[in-house]
TILO-982153 format. One line per field, with one value per residue (C-alpha): residue in one letter; residue number from 1; x, y, z. Coordinates in nm, 2 decimals, m for minus. Each point is the difference from the previous one (the first is absolute). Layout:
// residues N
aa = (a	...) .
i = (NUM	...) .
c1 = (X	...) .
c2 = (Y	...) .
c3 = (Z	...) .
This chain:
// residues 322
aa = (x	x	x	x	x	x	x	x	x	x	x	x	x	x	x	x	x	x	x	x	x	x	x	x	x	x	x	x	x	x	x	x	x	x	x	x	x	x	x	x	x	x	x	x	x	x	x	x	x	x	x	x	x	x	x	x	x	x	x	x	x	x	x	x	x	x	x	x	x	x	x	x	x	x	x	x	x	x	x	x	x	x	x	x	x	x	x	x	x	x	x	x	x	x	x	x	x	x	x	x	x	x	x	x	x	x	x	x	x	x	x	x	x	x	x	x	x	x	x	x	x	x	x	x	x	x	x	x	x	x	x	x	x	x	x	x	x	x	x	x	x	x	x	x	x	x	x	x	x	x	x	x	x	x	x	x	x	x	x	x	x	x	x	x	x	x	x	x	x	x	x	x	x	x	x	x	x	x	x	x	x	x	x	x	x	x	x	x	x	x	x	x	x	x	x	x	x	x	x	x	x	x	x	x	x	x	x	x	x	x	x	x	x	x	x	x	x	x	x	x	x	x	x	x	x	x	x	x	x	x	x	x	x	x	x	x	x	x	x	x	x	x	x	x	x	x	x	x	x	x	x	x	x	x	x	x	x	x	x	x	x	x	x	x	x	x	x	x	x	x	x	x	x	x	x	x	x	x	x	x	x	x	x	x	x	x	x	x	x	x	x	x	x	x	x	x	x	x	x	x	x	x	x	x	x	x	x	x	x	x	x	x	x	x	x	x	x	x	x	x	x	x) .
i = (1	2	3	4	5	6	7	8	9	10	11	12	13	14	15	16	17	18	19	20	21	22	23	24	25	26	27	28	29	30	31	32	33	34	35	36	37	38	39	40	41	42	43	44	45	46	47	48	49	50	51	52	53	54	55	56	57	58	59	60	61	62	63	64	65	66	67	68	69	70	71	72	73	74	75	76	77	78	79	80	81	82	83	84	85	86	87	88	89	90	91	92	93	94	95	96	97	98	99	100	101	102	103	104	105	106	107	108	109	110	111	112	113	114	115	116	117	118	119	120	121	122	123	124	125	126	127	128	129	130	131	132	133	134	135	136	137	138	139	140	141	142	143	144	145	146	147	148	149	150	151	152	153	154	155	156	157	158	159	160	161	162	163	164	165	166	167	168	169	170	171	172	173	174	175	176	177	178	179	180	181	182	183	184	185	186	187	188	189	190	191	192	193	194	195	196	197	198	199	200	201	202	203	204	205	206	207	208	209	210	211	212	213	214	215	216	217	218	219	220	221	222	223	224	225	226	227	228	229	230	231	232	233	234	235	236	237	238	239	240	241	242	243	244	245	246	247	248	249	250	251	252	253	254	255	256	257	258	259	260	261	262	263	264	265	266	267	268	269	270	271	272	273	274	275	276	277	278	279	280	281	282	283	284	285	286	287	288	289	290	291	292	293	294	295	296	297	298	299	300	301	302	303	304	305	306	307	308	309	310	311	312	313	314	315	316	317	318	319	320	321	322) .
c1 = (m1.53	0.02	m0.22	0.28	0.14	m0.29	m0.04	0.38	m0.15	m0.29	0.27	0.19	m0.29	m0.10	0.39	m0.02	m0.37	0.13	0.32	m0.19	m0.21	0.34	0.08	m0.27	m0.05	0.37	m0.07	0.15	m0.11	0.10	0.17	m0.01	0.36	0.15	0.33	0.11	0.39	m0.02	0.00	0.22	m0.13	0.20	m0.32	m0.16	0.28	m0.02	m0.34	0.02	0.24	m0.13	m0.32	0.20	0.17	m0.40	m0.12	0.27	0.03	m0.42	0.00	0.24	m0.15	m0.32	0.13	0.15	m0.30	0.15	m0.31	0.11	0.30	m0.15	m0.25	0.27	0.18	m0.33	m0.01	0.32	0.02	m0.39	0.04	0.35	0.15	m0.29	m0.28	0.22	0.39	m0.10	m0.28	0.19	0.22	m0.16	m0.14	0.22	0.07	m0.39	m0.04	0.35	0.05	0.17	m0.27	0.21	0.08	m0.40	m0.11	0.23	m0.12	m0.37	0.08	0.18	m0.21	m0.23	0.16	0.17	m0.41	m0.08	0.24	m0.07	m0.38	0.08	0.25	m0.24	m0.32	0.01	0.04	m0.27	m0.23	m0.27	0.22	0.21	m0.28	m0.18	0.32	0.05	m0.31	0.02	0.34	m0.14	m0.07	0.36	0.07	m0.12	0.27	m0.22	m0.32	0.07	0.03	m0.23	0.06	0.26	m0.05	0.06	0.35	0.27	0.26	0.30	0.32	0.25	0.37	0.26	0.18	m0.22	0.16	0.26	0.18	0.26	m0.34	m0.20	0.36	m0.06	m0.40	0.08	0.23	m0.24	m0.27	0.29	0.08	m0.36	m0.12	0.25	0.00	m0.39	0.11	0.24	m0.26	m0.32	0.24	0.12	m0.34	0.12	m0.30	m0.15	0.04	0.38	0.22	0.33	0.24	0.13	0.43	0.20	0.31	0.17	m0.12	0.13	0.03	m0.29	m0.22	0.06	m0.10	m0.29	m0.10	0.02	m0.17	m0.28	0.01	m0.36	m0.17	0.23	m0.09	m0.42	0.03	0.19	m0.10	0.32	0.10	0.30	0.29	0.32	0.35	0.21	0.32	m0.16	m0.31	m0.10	m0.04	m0.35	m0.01	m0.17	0.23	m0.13	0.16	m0.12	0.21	0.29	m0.05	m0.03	m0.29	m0.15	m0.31	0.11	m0.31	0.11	m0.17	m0.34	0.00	0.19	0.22	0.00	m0.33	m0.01	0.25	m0.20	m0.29	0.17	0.15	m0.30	m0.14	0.22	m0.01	m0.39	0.00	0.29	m0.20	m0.31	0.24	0.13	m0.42	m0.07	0.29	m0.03	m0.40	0.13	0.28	m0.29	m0.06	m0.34	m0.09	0.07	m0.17	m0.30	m0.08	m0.22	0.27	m0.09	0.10	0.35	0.04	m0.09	0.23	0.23	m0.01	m0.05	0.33	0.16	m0.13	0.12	0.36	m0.04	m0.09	0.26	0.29	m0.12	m0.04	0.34	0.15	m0.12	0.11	0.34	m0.04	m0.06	0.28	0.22	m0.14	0.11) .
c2 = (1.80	0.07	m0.22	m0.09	m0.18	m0.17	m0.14	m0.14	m0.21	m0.11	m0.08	m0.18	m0.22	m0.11	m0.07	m0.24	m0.15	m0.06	m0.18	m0.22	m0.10	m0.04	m0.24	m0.19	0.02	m0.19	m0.26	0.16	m0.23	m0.02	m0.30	m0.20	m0.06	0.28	0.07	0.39	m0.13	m0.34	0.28	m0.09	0.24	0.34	0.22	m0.18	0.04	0.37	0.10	m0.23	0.21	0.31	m0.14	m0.07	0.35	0.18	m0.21	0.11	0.37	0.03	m0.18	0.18	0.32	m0.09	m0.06	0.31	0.19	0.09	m0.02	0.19	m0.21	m0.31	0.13	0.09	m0.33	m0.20	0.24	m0.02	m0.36	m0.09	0.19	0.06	m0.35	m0.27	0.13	0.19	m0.21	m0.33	m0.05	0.14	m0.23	m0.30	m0.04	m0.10	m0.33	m0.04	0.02	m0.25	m0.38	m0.03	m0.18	0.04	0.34	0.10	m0.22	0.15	0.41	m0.09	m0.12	0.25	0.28	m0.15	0.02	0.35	0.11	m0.10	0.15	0.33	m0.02	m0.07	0.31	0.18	m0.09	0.30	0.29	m0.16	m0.21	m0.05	m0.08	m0.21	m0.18	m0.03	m0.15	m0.24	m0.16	m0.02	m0.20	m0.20	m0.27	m0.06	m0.26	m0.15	0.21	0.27	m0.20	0.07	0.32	0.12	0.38	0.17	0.20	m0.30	m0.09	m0.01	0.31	m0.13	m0.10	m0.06	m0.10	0.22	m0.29	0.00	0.33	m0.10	0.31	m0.12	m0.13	0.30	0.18	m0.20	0.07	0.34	0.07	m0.17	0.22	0.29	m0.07	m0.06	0.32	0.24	m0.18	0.06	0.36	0.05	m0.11	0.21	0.29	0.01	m0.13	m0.34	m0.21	m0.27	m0.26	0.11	m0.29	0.07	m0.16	0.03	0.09	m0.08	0.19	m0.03	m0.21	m0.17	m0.42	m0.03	0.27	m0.22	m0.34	0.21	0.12	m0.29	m0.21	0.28	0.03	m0.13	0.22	0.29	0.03	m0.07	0.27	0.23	m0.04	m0.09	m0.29	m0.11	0.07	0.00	0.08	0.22	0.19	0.31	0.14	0.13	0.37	0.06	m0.25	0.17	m0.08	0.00	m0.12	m0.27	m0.08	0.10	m0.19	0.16	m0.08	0.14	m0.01	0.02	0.20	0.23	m0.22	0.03	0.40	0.32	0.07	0.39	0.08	m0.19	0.22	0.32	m0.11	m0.06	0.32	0.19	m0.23	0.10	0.36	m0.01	m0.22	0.26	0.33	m0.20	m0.11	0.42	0.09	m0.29	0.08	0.41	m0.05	m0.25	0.30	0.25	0.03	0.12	m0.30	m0.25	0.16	0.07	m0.27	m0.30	m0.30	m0.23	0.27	0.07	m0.39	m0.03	0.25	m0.19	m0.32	0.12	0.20	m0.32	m0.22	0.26	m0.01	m0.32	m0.06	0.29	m0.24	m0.27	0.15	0.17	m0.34	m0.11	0.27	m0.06	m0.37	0.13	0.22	m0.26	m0.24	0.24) .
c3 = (1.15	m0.35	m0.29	m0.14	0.28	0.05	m0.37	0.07	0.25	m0.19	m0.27	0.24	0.10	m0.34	m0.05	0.28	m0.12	m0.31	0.10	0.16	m0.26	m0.22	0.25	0.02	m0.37	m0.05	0.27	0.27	0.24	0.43	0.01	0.33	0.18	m0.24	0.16	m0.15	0.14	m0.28	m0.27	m0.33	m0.28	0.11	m0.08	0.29	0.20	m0.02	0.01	0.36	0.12	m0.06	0.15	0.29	m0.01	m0.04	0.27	0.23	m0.07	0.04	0.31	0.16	m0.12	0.14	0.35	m0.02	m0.10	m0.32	m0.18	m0.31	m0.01	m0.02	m0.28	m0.19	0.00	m0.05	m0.34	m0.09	0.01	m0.09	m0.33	m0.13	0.09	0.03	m0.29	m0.23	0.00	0.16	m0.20	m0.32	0.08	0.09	m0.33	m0.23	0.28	0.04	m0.38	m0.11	0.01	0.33	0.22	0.33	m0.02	m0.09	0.31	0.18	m0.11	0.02	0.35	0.12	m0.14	0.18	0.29	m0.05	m0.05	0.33	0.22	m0.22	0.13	0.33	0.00	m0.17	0.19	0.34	m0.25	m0.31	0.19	m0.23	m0.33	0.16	0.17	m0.36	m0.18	0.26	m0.02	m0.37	0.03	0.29	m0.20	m0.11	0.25	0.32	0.17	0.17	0.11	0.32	m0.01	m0.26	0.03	m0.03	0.28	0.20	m0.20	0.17	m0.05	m0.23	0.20	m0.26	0.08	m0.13	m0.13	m0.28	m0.10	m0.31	m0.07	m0.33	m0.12	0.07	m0.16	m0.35	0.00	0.06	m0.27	m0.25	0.08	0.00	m0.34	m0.17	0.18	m0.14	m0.35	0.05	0.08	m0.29	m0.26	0.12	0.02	m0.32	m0.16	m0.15	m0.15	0.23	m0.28	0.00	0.13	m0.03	0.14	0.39	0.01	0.28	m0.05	0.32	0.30	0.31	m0.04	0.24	m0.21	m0.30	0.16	0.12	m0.33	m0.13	0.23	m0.04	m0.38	m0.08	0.22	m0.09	m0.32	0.07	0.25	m0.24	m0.30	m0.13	m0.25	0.18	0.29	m0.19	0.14	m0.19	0.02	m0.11	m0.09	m0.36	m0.11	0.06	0.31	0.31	0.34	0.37	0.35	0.17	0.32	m0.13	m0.32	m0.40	m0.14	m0.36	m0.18	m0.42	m0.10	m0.31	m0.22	0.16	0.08	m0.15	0.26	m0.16	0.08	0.35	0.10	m0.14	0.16	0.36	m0.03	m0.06	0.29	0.22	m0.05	0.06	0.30	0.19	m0.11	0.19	0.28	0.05	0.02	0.21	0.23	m0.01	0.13	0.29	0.08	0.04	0.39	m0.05	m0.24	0.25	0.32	m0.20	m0.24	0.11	0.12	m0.26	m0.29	0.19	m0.01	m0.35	m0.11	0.18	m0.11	m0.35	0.03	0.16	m0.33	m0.27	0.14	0.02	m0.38	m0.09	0.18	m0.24	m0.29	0.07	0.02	m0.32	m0.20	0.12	m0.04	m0.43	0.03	0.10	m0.28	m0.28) .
């Protein structure tokens, strides 16, 4: 049980304590008679469904005895989707002038929070049980059952499960993360906004775009979404579900030495991969280090190739740029 893994969990507990408090810092109030299937605001709709989708999968992975597998999903879903997209997400609605659709998030984050605790609550007990009695006071909803160890184990309808909504979510978050990739990658300046170019997209990738242009370019730091016929020398393209996007950088980095630097990257990062790998290949190395330095090696070879694939992907990205 290495130290490592065991600072991931800590991690992933102040994650989840701090989501909370975002939540309850932007109102995110349980609101009584909230009804996840009235949803309007397409953000909502999603983040229900894949509620819906985590709620299923860990149940049934509990009654199988599939403890792992259940862990996993609770992870998975507690940190990737709810604290790091949903609330990313979320706040350019819980921040703009639409009053509905800000009711409607805080309510539903609310809600979202609660079947996450519940979920959570047979493998962290004590966390769960904490955060739940912070949040009690958020309604009259739970006065009969004051702890959550008494709550009743979500049962949450399938119907709820939107999948051309989750689909548009899906490729937002898509598109922002690899622009988000394309930018660290090559270095481009935080303050940089340039502008977002759609060169070739389907009719309902457009309307999608479109409808999602706001909190596009909060998310991504760029100025604008703009459809073009082509992109610019110097423009940065990705793939997004099949449609070409670019990021016009030239102007904020030189492309020459971004392309140096990955190269040189790369080189380093495969020379560390060959060692890493070699010492794994060794028969004796593996039968007579200590487990945890076999799994470290490992998962530190698994994260260099990783970060090689990347890195590899952006250098062709500049050599395509010109």
């Amino acid at each position: 049980l290495s130290r490592q893994r065991i600072e991931g969990y800590r991690n992933f507990g102040t994650k989840l304590w701090n989501a909370t408090r975002f939540c309850q810092m932007n109102g995110c109030a349980r609101a009584e008679g909230f009804d996840p299937a009235a949803l309007k605001t397409p953000l909502n709709v999603w983040i229900v469904g894949q509620t819906v989708r985590t709620s299923q999968a860990v149940t049934k992975a509990l009654e199988d005895c599939a403890f792992d597998e259940a862990a996993g999903a609770l992870y998975r879903f507690t940190w990737n989707v709810f604290c790091d997209w949903y609330v990313e997400l979320s706040k350019p609605v819980l921040n703009g002038e639409d009053e509905a659709a800000r009711d409607e998030t805080r309510a539903t984050a609310a809600w979202v929070l609660d079947v996450i605790l519940k979920l959570l609550h047979p493998v962290m007990p004590f966390l769960t049980e904490e955060l739940w009695q912070e949040t009690a006071d958020f309604g009259a909803a739970r006065k009969d059952k004051p702890l959550l160890i008494s709550a009743d184990w979500p049962a949450l309808s399938p119907d709820l499960i939107k999948a051309e909504v989750e689909g548009e979510i899906d490729f937002v978050i898509a598109a922002v993360s690899e622009g988000r990739s394309v930018r660290a990658e090559l270095n481009v300046p935080v303050a940089a906004k340039p502008a977002l170019l759609v060169t070739e997209a389907s009719k309902a990738q457009q309307d999608v775009l479109t409808a999602n242009r706001a909190m596009i370019a909060q998310l991504l730091r760029v100025s604008d979404v703009q459809f073009v016929d082509a992109a610019p020398a110097g423009a940065i393209p990705f793939v997004v579900g099949g449609a070409s996007l670019a990021l016009p950088v030239a102007e904020f980095i030189d492309l020459t030495a971004e392309r140096a630097r990955l190269t040189k990257e790369v080189a380093s990062l495969a020379s560390d991969i060959e060692r890493t790998a070699k010492k794994l290949g060794n028969a004796d190395f593996v039968a007579r280090a200590p487990e945890e330095v076999v799994e470290e090696n490992r998962e530190r070879l698994a994260e260099s190739q990783a970060t090689q694939a990347k890195l590899e992907a952006a250098l062709a990205r500049l050599t395509q740029a010109g």
